[in-house]
C-alpha positions as CSV (number, residue, x, y, z in Angstrom):
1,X,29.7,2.0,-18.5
2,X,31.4,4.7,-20.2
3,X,32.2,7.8,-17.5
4,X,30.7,10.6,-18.9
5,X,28.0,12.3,-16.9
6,X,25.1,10.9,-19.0
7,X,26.5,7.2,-19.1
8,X,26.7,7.6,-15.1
9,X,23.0,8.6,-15.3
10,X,22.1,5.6,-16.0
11,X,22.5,5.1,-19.9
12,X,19.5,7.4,-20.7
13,X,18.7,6.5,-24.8
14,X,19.5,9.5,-27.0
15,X,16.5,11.2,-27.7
16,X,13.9,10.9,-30.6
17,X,14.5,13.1,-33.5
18,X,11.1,13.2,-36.1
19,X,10.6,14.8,-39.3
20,X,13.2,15.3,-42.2
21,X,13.7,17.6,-44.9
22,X,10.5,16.7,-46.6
23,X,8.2,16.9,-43.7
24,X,6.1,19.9,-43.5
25,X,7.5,22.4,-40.4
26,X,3.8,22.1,-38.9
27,X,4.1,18.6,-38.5
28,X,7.7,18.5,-37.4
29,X,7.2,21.0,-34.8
30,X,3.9,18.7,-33.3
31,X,6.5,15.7,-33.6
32,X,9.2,17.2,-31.7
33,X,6.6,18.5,-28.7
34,X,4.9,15.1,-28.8
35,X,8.5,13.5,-28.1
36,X,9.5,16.1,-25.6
37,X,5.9,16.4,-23.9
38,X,6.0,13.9,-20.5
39,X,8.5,15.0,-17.3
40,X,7.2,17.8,-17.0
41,X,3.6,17.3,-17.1
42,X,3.5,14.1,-15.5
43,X,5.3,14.9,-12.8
44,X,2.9,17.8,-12.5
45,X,0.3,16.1,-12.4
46,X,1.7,14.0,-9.5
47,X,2.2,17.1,-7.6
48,X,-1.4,17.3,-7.6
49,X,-1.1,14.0,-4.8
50,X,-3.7,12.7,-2.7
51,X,-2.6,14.5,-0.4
52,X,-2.3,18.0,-1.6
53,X,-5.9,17.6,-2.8
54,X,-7.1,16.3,0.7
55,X,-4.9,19.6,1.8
56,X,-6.8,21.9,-1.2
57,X,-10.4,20.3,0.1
58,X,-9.2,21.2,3.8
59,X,-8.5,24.6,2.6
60,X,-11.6,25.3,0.9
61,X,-13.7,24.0,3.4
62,X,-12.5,25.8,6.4
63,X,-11.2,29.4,4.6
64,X,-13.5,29.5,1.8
65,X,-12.5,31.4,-1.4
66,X,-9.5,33.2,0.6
67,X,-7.5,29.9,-0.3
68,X,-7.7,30.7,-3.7
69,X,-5.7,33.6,-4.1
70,X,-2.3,31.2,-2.7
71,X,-2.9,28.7,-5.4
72,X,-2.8,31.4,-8.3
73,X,0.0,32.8,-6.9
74,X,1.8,29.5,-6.3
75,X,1.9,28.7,-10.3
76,X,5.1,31.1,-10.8
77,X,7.1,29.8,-7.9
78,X,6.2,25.8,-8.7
79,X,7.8,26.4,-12.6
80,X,10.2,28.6,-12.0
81,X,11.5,26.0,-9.1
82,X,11.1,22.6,-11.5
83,X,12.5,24.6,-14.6
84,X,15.8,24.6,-13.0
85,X,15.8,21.1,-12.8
86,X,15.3,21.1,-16.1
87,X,18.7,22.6,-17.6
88,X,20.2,21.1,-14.8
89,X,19.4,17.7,-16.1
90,X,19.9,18.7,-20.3
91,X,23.2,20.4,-19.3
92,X,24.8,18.1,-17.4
93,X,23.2,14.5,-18.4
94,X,23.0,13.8,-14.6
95,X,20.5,13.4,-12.0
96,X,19.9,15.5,-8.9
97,X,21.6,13.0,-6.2
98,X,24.7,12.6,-8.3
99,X,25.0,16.0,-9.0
100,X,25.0,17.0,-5.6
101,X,27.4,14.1,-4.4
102,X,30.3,15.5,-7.5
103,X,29.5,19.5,-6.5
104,X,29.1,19.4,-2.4
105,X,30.3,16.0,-1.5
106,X,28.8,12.6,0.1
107,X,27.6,14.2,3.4
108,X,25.5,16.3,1.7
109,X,24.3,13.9,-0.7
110,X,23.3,11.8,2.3
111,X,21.5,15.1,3.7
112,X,19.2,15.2,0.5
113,X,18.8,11.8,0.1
114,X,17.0,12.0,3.7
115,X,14.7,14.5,2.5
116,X,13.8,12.9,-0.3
117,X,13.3,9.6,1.8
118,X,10.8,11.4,3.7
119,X,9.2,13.1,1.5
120,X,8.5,10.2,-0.6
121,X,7.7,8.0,2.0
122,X,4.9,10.5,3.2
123,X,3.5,10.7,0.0
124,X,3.2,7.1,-0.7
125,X,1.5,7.0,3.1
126,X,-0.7,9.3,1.6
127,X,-1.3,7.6,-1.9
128,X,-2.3,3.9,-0.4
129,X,-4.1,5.5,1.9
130,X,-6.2,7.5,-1.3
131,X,-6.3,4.1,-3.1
132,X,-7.6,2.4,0.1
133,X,-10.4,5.2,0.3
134,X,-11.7,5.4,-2.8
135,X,-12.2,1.5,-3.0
136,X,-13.9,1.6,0.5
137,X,-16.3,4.2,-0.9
138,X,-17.8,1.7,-3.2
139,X,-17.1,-1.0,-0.6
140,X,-14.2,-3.0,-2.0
141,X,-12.0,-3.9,0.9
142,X,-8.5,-2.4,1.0
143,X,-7.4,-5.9,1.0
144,X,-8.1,-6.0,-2.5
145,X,-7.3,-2.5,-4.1
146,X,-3.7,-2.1,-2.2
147,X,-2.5,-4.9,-3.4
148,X,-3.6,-4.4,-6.9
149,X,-3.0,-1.0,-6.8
150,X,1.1,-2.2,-5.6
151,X,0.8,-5.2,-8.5
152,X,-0.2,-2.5,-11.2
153,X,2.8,0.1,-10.0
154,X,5.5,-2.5,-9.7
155,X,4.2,-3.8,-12.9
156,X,4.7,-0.7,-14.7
157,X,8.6,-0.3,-14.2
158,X,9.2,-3.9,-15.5
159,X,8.2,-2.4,-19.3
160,X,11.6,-1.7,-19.7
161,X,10.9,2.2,-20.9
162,X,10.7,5.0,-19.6
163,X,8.6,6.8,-22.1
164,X,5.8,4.1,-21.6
165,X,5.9,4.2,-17.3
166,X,5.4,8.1,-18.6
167,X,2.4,8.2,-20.8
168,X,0.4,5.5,-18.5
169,X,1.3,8.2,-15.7
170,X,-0.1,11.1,-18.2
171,X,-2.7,8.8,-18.0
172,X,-3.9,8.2,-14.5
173,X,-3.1,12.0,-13.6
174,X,-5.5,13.6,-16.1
175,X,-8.5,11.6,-14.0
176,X,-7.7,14.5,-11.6
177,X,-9.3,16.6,-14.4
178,X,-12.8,15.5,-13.0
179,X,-12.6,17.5,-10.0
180,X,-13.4,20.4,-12.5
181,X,-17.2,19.0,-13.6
182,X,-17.7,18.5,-9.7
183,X,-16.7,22.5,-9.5
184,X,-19.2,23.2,-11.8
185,X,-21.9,20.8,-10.6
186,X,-21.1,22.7,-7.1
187,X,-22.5,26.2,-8.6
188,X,-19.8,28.6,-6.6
189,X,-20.6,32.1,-6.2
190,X,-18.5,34.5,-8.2
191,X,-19.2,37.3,-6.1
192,X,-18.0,35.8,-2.9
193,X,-14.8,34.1,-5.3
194,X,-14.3,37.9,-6.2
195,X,-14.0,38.8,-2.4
196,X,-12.2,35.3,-1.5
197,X,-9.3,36.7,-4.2
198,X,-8.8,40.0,-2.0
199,X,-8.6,38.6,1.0
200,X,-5.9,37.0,3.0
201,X,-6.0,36.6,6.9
202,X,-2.3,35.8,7.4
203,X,-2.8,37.2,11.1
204,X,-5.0,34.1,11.2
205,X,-2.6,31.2,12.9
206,X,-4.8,28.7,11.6
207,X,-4.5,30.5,7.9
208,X,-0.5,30.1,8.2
209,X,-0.7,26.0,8.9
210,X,-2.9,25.4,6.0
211,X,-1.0,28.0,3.7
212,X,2.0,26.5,4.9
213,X,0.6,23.2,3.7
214,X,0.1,24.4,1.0
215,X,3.0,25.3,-0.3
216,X,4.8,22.3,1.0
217,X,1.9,20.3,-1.1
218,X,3.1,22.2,-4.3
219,X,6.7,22.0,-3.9
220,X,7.7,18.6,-2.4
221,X,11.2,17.3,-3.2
222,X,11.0,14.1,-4.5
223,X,9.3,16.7,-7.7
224,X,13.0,18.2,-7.7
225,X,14.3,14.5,-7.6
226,X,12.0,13.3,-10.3
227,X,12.2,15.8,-13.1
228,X,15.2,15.9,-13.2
229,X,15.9,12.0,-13.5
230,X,13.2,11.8,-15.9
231,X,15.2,14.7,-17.9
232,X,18.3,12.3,-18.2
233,X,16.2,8.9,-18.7
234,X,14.3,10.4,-21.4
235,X,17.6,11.3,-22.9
236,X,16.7,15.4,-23.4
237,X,19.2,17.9,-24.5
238,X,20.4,21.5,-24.7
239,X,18.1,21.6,-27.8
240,X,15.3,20.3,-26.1
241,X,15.1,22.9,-23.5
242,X,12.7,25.1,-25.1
243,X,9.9,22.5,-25.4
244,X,10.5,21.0,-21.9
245,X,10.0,24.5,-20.4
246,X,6.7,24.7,-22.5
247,X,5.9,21.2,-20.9
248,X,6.8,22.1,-17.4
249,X,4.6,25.9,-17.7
250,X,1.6,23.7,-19.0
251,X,1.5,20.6,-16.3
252,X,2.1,23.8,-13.8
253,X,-1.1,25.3,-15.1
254,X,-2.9,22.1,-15.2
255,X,-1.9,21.2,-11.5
256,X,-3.2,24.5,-10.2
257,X,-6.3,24.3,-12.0
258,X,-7.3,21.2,-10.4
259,X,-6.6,23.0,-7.1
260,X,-8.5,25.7,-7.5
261,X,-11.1,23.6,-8.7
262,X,-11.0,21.4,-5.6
263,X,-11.0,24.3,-3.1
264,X,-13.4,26.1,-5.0
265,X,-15.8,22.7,-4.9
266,X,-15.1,22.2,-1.0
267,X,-15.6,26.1,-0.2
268,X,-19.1,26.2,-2.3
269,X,-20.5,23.4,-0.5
270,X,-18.6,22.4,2.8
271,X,-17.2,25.6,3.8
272,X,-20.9,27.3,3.5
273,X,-22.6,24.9,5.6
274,X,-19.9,23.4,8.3
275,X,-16.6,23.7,9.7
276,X,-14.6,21.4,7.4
277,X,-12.6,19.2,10.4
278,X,-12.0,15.9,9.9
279,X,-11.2,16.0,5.7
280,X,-8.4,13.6,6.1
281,X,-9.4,10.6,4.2
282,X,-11.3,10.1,1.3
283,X,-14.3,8.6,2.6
284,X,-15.0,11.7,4.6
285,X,-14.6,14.3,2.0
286,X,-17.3,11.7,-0.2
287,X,-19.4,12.1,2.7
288,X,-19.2,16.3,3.0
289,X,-19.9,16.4,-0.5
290,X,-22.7,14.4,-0.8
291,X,-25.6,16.3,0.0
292,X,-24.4,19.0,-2.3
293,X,-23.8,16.9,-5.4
294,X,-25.7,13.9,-4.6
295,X,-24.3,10.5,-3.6
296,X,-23.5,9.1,-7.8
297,X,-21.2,12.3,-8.7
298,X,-19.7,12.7,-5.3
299,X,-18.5,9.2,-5.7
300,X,-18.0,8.9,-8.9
301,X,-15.8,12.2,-9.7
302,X,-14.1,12.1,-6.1
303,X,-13.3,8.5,-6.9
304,X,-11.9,9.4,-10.3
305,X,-9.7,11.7,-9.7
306,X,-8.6,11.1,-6.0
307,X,-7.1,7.6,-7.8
308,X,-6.0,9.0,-10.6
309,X,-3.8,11.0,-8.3
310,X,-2.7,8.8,-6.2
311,X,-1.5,6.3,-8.7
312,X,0.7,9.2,-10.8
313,X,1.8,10.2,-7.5
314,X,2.7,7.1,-6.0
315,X,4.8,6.4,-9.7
316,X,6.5,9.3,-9.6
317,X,7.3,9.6,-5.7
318,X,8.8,5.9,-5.9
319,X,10.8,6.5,-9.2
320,X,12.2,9.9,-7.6
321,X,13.1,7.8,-4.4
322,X,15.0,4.9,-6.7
323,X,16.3,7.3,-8.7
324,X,17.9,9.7,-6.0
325,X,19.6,7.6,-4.0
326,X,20.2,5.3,-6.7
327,X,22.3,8.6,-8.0
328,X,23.8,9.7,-4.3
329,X,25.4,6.2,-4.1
330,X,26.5,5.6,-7.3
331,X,24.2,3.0,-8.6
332,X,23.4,2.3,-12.1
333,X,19.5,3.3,-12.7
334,X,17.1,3.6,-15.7
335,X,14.3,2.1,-16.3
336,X,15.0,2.2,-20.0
337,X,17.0,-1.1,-19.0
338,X,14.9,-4.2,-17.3
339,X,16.3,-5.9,-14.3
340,X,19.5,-7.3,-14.0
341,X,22.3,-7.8,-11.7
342,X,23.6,-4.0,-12.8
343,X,20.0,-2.3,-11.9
344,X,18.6,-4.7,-9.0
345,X,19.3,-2.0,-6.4
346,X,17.6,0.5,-7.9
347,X,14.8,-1.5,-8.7
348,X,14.7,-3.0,-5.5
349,X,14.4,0.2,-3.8
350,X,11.3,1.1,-6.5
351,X,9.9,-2.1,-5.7
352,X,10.3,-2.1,-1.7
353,X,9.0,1.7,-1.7
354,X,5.5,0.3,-2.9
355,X,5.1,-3.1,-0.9
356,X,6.1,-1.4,2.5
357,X,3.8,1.4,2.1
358,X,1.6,-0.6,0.8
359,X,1.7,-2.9,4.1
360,X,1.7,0.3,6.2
361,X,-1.6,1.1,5.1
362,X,-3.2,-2.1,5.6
363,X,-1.9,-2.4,8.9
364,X,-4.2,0.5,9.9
365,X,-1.5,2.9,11.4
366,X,-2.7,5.9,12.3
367,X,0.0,7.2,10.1
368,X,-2.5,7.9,7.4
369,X,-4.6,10.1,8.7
370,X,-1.7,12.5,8.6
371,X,-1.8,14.3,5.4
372,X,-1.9,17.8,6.3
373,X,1.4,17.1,8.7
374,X,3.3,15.7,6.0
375,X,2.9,18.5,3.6
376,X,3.5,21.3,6.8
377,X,6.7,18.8,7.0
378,X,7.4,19.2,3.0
379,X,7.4,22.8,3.9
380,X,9.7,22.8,6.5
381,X,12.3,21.0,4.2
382,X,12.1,23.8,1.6
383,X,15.7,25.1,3.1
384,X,17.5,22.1,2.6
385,X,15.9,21.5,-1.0
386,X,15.8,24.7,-2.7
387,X,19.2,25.8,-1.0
388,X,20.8,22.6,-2.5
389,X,19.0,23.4,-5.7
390,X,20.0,27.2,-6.2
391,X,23.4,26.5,-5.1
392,X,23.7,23.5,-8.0
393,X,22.2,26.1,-10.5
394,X,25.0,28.1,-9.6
395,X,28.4,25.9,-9.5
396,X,27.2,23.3,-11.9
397,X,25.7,25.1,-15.0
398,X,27.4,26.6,-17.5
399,X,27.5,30.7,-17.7
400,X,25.0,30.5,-20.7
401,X,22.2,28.7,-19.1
402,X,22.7,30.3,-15.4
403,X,19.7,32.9,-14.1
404,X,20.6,36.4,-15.2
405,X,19.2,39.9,-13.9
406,X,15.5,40.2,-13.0
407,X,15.3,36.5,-13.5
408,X,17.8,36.0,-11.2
409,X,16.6,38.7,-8.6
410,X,13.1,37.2,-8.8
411,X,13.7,33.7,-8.5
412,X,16.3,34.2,-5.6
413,X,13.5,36.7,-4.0
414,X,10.3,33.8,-4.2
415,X,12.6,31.1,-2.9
416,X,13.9,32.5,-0.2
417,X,10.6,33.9,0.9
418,X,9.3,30.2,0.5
419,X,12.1,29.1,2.5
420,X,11.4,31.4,5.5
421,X,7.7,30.7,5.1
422,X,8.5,27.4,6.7
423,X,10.8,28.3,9.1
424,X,8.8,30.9,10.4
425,X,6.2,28.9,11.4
426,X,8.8,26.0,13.1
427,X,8.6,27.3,17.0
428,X,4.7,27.3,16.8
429,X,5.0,23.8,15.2
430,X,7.5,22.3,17.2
């Protein structure tokens, strides 16, 4: 392996060029979006987890439309957080692990590497459990739909490319799009969505946890891990950057819309008629929604998109989890190559990721009912990952493609109010 930074990335392929002199600029310009279009929006759509939906219903069901307002807001801070990652990874050819390890040292390496370990193993906790769930609600054992569930994902990175582990992802995620019909099945009240919007009981301890989950459901580091690998393995480019910052703004859209449309759903039905405990699992938020939608849709659309989520999710957690500490020690890693002796720890780690959380779930640990902990935790490890991540934008970029001015100002500004967020809340948590 040559040792340039994009060799050491794992010998991402160059990327696809379309179109020549005689093809019409219309149709050039759809080619070139069409091969550009996938890390960002697919790992968007991951961000919208099992979890973070299970946190959005929560939301909605206890504060009503006042959970709103945080998930509009939250749109700016998600892109402006992943677009980094994105000239990170076209400037340098290298992912987020190994850029660390070259700019701050092995120790700190180690440091993110931990984050990202937890992170990702929470979320794929939290993805079984969702696949588990929705099978249970049409009374399939887990026994069956974990393991093909881990068969299907394992299956995927043998394919030997990346693009095609990326558009089956594209795939599963735009299930989550169903929780917008059940929205609308729901008949919300625009007036009281009109008040929701203005208000904002932050005095409210309760409030702070869930908005603090939250935020740590949006911005979870193995999304920092993962788009930026994906960057390199999809072989992107300083000339790419434009359309992969018009990918990331639309997944960041897309991910919000879903939810909105999932708090909106819980807060028109659960939140007007009960308290909204106990929406930890899937079977239970089936159940809430039920009488409201009747027992076909509630099943059928929860089902849809709550495994639609969780598969995308559980792809992209595990691939940011190979890929990071694949890049913190050193390891060769793409999945543009199929096993071999020079990729067996990397896709060892992918495939151990599934199969232990996987046998976690069957077990019947009580783990899984913790899904609003593990984002609160994701929250709390905002320091650590956006420090690492602002410093790298910093040292490792070129002056052209650094923040400037307001852009600077503003990002700086969000993060470190994002940051504090979490920390702020640590002593009441603790």
């Amino acid at each position: 392996m040559s040792g340039t930074p994009r060799a050491r990335a794992g010998g991402a392929a160059p990327p696809v060029r379309h179109g020549g002199r005689g093809t019409p600029l219309r149709a050039r310009s759809a080619a070139l979006l069409a091969a550009t279009l996938g890390p960002g929006l697919v790992v968007m759509l991951a961000d919208t987890d099992a979890g973070s939906l299970i946190t959005a219903a929560k939301s909605g069901a206890v504060w009503g439309y006042a959970m709103v307002l945080p998930q509009v807001l939250l749109i700016p801070v998600l892109y402006a957080v992943q677009e980094i990652t994105v000239r990170l990874g076209v400037a340098t050819g290298e992912g987020h692990g190994a850029l660390i390890r070259r700019h701050f040292g092995q120790g700190v390496a180690l440091l993110s590497s931990l984050t990202l370990f937890l992170s990702a193993t929470g979320a794929l906790l939290s993805e079984f459990a969702a696949v588990a769930g929705v099978g249970e609600i049409f009374g399939v054992s887990r026994w069956t739909t974990v393991p093909i569930a881990t068969a299907f994902l394992v299956g995927i990175a043998m394919t030997g490319s990346y693009k095609r582990a990326e558009r089956i992802g594209i795939a599963l995620g735009l299930a989550e799009l169903a929780f917008i019909p059940a929205m609308i099945m729901a008949h919300p009240s625009l007036t009281s969505l009109a008040r929701g919007l203005a208000s904002a009981p932050v005095a409210n301890h309760s409030y702070l946890m869930l908005l603090t989950a939250n935020i740590g459901a949006v911005i979870m580091p193995w999304m920092i891990f993962y788009q930026q690998g994906a960057v390199v393995d999809r072989g992107l480019r300083e000339e790419d950057l434009g359309r992969e910052r018009r990918d990331t703004a639309i997944g960041a859209v897309l991910t919000q819309v879903v939810s909105i449309a999932t708090v909106v759903l819980f807060a028109a039905t659960v939140g007007r008629h009960g308290s909204g405990e106990g929406l930890e699992t899937v079977g239970a938020m089936s159940a809430a929604l039920q009488p409201f939608v009747g027992t076909v849709a509630a099943k059928a659309l929860l089902g849809l998109a709550m495994l639609g989520a969780a598969l995308v999710a559980a792809l992209v957690a595990s691939l940011a989890a190979a890929w990071g500490l694949s890049e913190v020690f050193g390891w060769t890693h793409s999945l543009n190559e199929r096993p071999d002796r020079a990729t067996c720890k990397f896709y060892t780690i992918y495939w151990l990721a599934h199969i232990l959380g996987a046998a976690v779930v069957l077990s019947g640990a009580g783990l899984v009912e913790t899904v609003v902990d593990v984002e609160v935790m994701n929250a709390l490890l905002l320091p650590i990952v956006l420090g690492l991540l602002l410093a790298l934008e910093a040292r490792a970029l070129p002056e052209r493609l650094r923040m400037r001015g307001a852009h600077r100002a503003a990002v700086l500004g969000v993060s470190i109010l994002v940051m504090a967020f979490g920390l702020l809340l640590l002593p009441s948590i603790v």
